[in-house]
C-alpha positions as protocol buffer text, in pm:
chain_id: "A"
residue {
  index: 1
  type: UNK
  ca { x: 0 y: 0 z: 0 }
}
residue {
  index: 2
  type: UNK
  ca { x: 145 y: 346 z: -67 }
}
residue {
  index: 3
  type: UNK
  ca { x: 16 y: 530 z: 197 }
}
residue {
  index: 4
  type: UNK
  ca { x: 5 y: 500 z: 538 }
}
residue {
  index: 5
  type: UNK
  ca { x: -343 y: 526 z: 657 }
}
residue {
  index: 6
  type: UNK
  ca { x: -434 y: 584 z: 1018 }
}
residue {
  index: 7
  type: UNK
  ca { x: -764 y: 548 z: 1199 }
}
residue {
  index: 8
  type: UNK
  ca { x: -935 y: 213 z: 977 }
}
residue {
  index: 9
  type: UNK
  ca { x: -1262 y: 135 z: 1073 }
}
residue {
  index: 10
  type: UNK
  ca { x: -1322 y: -204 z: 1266 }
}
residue {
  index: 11
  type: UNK
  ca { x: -1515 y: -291 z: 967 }
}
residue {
  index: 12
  type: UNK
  ca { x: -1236 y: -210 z: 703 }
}
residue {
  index: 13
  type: UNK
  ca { x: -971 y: -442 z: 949 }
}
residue {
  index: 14
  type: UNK
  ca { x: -1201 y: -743 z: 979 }
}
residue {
  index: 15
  type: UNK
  ca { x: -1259 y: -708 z: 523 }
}
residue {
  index: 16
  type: UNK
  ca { x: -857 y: -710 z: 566 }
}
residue {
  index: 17
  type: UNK
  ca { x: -830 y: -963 z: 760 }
}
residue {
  index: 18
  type: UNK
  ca { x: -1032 y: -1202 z: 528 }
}
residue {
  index: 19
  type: UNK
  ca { x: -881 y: -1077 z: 174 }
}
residue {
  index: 20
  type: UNK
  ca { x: -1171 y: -847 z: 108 }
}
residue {
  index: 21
  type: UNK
  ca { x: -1045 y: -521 z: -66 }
}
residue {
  index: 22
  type: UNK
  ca { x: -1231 y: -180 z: 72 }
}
residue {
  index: 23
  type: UNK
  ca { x: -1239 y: 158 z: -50 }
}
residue {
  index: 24
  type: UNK
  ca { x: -1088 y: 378 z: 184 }
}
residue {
  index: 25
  type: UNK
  ca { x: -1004 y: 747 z: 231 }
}
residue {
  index: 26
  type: UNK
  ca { x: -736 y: 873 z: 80 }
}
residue {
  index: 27
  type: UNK
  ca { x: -523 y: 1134 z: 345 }
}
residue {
  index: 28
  type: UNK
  ca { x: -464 y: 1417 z: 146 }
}
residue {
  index: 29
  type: UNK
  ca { x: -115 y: 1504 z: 39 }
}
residue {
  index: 30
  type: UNK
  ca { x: 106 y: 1850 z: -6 }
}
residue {
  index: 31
  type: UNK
  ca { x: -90 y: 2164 z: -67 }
}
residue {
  index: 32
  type: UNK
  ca { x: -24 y: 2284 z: -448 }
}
residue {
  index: 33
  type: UNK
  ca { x: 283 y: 2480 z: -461 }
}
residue {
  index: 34
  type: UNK
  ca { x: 156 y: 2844 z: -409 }
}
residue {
  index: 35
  type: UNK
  ca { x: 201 y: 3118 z: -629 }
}
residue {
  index: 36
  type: UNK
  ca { x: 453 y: 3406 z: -638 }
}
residue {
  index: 37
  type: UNK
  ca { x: 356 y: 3728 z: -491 }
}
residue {
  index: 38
  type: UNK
  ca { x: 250 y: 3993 z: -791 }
}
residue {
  index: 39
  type: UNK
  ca { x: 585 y: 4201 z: -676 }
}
residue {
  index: 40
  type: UNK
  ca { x: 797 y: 3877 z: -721 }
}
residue {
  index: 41
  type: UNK
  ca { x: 602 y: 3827 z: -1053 }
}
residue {
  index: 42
  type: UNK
  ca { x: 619 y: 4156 z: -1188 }
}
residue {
  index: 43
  type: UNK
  ca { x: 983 y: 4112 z: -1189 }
}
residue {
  index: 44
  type: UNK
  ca { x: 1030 y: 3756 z: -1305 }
}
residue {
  index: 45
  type: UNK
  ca { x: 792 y: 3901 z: -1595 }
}
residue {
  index: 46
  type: UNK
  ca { x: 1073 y: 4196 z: -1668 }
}
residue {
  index: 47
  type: UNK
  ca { x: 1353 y: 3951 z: -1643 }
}
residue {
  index: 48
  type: UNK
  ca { x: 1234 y: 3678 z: -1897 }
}
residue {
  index: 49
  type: UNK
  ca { x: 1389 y: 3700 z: -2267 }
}
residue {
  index: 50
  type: UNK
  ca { x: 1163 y: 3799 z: -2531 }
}
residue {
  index: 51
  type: UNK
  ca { x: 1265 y: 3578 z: -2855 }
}
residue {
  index: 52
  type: UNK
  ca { x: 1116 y: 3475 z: -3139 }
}
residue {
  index: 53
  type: UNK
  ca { x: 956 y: 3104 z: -3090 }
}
residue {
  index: 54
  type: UNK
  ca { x: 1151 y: 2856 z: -3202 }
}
residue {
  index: 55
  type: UNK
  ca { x: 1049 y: 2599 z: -3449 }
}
residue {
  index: 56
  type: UNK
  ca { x: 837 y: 2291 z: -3343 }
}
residue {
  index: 57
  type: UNK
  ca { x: 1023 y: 2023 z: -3591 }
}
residue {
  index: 58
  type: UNK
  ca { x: 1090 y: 1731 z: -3365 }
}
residue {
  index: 59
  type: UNK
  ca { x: 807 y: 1786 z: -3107 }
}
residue {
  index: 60
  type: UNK
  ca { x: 664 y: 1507 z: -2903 }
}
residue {
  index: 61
  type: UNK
  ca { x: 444 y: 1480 z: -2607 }
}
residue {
  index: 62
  type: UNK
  ca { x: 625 y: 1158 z: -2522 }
}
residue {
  index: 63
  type: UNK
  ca { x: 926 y: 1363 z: -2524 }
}
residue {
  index: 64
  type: UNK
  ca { x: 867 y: 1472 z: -2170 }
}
residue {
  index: 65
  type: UNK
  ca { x: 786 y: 1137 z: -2034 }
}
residue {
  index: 66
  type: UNK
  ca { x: 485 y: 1287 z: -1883 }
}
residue {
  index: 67
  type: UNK
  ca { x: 281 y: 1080 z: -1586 }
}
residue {
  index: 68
  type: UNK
  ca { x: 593 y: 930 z: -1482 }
}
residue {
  index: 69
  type: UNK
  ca { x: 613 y: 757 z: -1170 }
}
residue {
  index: 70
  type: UNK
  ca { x: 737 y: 937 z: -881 }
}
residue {
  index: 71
  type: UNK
  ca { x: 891 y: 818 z: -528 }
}
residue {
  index: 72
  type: UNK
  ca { x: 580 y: 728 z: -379 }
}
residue {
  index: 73
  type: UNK
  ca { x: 526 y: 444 z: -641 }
}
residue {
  index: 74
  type: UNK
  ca { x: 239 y: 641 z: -800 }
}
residue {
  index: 75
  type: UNK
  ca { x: 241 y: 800 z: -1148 }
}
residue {
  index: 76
  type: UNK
  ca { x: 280 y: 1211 z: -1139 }
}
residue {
  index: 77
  type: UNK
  ca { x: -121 y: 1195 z: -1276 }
}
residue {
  index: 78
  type: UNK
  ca { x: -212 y: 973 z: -989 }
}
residue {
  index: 79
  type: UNK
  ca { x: -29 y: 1225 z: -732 }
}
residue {
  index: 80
  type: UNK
  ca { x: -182 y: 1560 z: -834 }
}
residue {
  index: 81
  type: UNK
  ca { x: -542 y: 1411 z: -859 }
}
residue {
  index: 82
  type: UNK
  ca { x: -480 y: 1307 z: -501 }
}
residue {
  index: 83
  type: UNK
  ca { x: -289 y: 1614 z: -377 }
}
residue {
  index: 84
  type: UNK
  ca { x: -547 y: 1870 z: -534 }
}
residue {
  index: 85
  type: UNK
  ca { x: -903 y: 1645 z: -475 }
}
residue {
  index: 86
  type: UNK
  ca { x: -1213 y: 1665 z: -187 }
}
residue {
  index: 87
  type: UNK
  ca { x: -1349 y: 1387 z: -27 }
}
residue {
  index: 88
  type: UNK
  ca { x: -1096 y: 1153 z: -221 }
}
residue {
  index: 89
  type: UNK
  ca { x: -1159 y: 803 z: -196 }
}
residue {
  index: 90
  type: UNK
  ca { x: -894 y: 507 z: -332 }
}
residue {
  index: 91
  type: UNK
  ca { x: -910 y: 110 z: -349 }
}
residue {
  index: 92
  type: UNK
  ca { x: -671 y: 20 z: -34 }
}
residue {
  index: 93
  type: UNK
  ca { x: -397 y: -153 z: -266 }
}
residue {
  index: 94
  type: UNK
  ca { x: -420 y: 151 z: -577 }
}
residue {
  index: 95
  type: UNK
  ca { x: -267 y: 518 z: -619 }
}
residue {
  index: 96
  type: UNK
  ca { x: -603 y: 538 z: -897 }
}
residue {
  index: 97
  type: UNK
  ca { x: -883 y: 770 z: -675 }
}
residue {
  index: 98
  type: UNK
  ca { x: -1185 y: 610 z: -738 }
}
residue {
  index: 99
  type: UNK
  ca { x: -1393 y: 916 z: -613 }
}
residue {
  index: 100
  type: UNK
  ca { x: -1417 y: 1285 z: -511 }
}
residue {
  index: 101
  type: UNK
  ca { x: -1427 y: 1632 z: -616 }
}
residue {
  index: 102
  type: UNK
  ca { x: -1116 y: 1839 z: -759 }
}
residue {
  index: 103
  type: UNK
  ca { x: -1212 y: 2206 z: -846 }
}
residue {
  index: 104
  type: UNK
  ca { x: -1109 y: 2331 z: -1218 }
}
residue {
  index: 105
  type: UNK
  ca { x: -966 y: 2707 z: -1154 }
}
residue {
  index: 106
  type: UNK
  ca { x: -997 y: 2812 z: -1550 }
}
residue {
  index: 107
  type: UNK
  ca { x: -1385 y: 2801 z: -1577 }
}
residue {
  index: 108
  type: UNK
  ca { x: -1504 y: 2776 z: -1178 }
}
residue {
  index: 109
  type: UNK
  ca { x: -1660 y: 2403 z: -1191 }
}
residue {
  index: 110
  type: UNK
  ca { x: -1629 y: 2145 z: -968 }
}
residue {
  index: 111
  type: UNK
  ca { x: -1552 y: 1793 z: -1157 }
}
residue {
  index: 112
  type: UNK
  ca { x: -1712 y: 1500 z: -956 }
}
residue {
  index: 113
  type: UNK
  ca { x: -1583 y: 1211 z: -1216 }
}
residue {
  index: 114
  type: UNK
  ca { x: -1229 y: 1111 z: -1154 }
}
residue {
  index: 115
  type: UNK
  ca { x: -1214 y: 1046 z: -1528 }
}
residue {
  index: 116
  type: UNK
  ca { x: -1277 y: 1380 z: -1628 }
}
residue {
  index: 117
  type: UNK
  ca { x: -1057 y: 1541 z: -1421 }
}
residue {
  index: 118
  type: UNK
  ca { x: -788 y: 1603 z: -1649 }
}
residue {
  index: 119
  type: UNK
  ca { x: -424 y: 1763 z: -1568 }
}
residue {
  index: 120
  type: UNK
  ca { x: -300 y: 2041 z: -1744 }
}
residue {
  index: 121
  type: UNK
  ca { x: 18 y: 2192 z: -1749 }
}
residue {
  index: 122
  type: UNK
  ca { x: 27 y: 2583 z: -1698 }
}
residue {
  index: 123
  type: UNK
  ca { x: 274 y: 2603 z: -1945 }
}
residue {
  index: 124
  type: UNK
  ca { x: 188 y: 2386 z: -2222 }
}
residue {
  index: 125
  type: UNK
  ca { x: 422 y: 2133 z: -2355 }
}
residue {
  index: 126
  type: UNK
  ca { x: 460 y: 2243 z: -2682 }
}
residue {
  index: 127
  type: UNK
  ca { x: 484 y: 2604 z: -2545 }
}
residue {
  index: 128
  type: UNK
  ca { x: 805 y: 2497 z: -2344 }
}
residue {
  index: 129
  type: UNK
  ca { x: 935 y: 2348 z: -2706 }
}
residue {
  index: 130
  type: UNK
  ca { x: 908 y: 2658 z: -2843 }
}
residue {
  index: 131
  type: UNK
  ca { x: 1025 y: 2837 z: -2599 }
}
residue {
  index: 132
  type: UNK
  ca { x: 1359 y: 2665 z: -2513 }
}
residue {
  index: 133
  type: UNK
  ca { x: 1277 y: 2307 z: -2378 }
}
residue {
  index: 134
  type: UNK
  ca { x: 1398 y: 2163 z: -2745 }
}
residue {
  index: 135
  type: UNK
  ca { x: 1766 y: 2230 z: -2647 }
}
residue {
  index: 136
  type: UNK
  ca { x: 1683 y: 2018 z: -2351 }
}
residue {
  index: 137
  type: UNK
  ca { x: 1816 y: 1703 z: -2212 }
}
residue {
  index: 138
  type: UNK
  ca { x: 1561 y: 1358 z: -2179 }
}
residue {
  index: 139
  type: UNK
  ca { x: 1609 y: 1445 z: -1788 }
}
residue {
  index: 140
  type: UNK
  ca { x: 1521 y: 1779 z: -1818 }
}
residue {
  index: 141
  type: UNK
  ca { x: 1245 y: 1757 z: -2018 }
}
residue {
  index: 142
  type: UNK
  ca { x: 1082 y: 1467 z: -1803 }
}
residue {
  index: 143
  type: UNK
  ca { x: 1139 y: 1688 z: -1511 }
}
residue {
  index: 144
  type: UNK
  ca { x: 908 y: 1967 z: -1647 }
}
residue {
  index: 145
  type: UNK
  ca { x: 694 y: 1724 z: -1767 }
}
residue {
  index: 146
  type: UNK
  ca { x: 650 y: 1594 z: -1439 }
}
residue {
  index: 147
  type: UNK
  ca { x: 688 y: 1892 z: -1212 }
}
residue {
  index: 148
  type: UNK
  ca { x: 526 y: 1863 z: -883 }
}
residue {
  index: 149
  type: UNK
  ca { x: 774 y: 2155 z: -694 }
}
residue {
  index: 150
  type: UNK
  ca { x: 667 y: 2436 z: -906 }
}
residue {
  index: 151
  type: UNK
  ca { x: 287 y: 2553 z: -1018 }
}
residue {
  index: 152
  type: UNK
  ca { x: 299 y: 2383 z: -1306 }
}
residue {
  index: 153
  type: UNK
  ca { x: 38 y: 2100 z: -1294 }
}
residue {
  index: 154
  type: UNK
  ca { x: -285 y: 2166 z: -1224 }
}
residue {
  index: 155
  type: UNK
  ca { x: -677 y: 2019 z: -1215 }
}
residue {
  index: 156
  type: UNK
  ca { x: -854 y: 2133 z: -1512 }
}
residue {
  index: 157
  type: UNK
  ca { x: -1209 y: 2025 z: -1663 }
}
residue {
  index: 158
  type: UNK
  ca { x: -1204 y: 1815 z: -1979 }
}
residue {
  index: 159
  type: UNK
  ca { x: -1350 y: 2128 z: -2160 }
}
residue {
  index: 160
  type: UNK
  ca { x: -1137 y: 2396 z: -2030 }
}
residue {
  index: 161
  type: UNK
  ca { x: -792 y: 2145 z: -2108 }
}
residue {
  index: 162
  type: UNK
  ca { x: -948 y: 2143 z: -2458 }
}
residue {
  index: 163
  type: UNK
  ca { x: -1007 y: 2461 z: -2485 }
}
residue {
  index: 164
  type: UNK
  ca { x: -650 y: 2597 z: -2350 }
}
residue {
  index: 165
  type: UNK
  ca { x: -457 y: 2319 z: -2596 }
}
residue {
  index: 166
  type: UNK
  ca { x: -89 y: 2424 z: -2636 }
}
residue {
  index: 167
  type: UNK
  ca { x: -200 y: 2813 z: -2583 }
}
residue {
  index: 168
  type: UNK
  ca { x: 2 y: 3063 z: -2411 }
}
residue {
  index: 169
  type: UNK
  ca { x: -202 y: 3350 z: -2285 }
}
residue {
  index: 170
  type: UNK
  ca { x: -158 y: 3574 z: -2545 }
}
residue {
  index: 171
  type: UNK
  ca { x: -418 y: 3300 z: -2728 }
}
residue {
  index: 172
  type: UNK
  ca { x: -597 y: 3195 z: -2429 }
}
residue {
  index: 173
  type: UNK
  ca { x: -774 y: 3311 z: -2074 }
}
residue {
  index: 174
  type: UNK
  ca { x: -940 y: 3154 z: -1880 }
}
residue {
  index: 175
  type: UNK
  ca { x: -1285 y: 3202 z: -1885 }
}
residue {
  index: 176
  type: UNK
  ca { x: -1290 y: 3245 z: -1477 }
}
residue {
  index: 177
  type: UNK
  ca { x: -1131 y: 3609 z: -1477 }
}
residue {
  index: 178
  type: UNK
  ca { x: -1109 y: 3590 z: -1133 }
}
residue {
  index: 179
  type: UNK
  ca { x: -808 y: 3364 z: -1178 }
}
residue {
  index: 180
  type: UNK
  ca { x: -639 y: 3575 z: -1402 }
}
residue {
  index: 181
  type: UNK
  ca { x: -426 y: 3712 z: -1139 }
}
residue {
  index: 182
  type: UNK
  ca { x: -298 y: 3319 z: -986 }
}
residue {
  index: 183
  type: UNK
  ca { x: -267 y: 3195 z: -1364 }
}
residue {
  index: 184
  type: UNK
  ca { x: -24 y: 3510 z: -1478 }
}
residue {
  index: 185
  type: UNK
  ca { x: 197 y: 3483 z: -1117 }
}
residue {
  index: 186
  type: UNK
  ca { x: 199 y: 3109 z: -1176 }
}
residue {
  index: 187
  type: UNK
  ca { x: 254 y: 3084 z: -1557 }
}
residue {
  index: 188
  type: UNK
  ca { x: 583 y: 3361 z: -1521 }
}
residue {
  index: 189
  type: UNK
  ca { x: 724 y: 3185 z: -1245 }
}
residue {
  index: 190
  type: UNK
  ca { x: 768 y: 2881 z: -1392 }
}
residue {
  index: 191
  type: UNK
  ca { x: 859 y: 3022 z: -1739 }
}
residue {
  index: 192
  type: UNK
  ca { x: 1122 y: 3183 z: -1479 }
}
residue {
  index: 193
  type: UNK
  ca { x: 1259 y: 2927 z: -1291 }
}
residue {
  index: 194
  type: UNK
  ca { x: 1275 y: 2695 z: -1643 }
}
residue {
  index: 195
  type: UNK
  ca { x: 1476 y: 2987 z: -1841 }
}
residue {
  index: 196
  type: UNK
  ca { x: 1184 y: 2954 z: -2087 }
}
residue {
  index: 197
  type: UNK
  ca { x: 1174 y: 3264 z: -2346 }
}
residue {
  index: 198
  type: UNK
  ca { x: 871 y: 3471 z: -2384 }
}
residue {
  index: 199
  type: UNK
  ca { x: 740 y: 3703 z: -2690 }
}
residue {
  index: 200
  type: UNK
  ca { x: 632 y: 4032 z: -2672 }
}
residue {
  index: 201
  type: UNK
  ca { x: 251 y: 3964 z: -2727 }
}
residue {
  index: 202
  type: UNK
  ca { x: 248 y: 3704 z: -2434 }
}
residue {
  index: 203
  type: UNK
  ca { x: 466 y: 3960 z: -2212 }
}
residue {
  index: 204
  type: UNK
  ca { x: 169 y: 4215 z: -2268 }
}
residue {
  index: 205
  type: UNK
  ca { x: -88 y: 3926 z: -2167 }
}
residue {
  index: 206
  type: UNK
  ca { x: 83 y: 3840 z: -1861 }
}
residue {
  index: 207
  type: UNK
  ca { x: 100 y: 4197 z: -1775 }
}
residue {
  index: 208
  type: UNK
  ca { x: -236 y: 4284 z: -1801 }
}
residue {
  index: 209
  type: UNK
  ca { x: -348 y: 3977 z: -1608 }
}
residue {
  index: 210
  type: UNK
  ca { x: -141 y: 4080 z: -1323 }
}
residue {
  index: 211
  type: UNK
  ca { x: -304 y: 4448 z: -1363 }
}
residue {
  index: 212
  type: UNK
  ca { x: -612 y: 4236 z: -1207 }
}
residue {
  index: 213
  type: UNK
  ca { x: -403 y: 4141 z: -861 }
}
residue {
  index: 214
  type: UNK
  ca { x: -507 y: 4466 z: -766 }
}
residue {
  index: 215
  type: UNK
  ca { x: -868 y: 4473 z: -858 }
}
């Protein structure tokens, strides 16, 4: 089992004791990394390069070995779906949730089917490519691929991951405008801390978003 879980009911020890498999509560993991202050945004925003985006000729998704498996046994999928749900519920012997609620940020819905709770990466994939992550290493592109330390994975309704694809925000915002302000912080810092370049058009975005910290 890969987690510890305290506190099982007399009735989920005696199903144990006779081979019977019960769904139990799943304790909830690590709070999502939190998001930069606007300040320390503001100036991660002024110190990214603005460059013209590379070319996508060799791009993969596979290419950043995304849903990897991480210390705990479980794949990085597995991890933010329990880290980020409500009321999660897993079979006793699986990292899978088999129940819950995890809250999508870009439209403001709550997803109550584990299967439609997608994960999207603030900075899409293909948007990394682009913007540096080709001259990568295997290792480094798996990390960002599988980045649990910065705000880079996130819960996301099947329509809203759609809709975002491999945008950047000069293409795409989310529809919730009142998490314009957490998607700009989050979306510099880890261009930021990757060393990912940035265009003028998606500078401006980023920007204005961050105009609407204040509001």
């Amino acid at each position: 089992m890969r987690r510890a879980v305290l506190g099982l009911s007399v009735t989920a020890l005696a199903l144990a004791a006779v081979g019977v498999t019960a769904a139990i509560p799943a304790p909830a993991l690590a709070d999502p990394p939190a998001p930069p202050s606007e300040s320390t945004a503001r100036a991660e925003l002024a110190g990214l390069t603005v460059a013209t985006p590379g070319s996508m000729d060799g791009y993969a998704r596979d290419k950043f070995d995304i849903w990897a498996k991480q210390p705990d046994g479980c794949t990085t999928r597995q991890d933010v779906l329990a880290r980020d749900g409500k009321d999660i519920t897993d079979g006793s012997k699986s990292c899978q949730p088999t129940s819950g609620k995890w809250y999508s940020a870009y439209d403001d819905t709550t997803v109550t089917d584990v299967a439609q709770a997608t994960i999207d990466h603030m900075v899409p994939l293909a948007e990394a490519w682009r913007s540096g992550a080709s001259k990568w290493t295997a290792d480094q592109r798996k990390n960002f691929g599988n980045d649990l330390k910065d705000p880079q994975l996130l819960i996301a309704s099947e329509s809203s991951n759609s809709s975002k694809s491999d945008s950047g925000p000069a293409d795409w915002k989310p529809t919730n405008k009142s998490f314009w302000c957490t998607y700009a912080e989050d979306y510099t810092h880890v261009k930021s801390v990757w060393k990912l370049t940035t265009t003028d058009p998606e500078k401006k975005a980023l920007g204005s978003m961050l105009d609407t910290c204040k509001s």
